[in-house]
C-alpha positions, 0 to 999 in steps of 0.5 A: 309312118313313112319320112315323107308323109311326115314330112306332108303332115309338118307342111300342113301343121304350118298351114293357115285354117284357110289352106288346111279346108282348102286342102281337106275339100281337094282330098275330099273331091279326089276320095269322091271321084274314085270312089265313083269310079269303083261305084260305077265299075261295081254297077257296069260288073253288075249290068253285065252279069245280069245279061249274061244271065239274060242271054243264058236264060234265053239260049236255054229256053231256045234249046229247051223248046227246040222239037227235034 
């Protein structure tokens, strides 16, 4: 364990029950926001995939159709 998360985990030991839920919900809405933030990323990679295909599919048919 690196000197300064020791040093945090000392601090919150002298923390009263109010302040380490207080801190505990803080640490919970950060993990939540970027977990979001990962979550929608992985979703617009998703979105963008799927028009790639999309337009792919449609250059494909456009040249497979195509009477020379």
């Amino acid at each position: 364990m690196s000197d300064a998360l020791a040093y945090v985990e000392k601090q919150v030991d002298t923390f009263s029950l109010a302040e380490q839920i207080h801190l505990l919900n803080f640490i919970a809405n950060k993990i939540n926001k970027k977990s979001a933030i990962l979550t929608n990323e992985f979703t617009e990679e998703q979105s963008l995939q799927r028009m790639r295909e999309a337009s792919l599919s449609t250059v494909w048919e456009s040249v497979k159709n195509d009477t020379w």
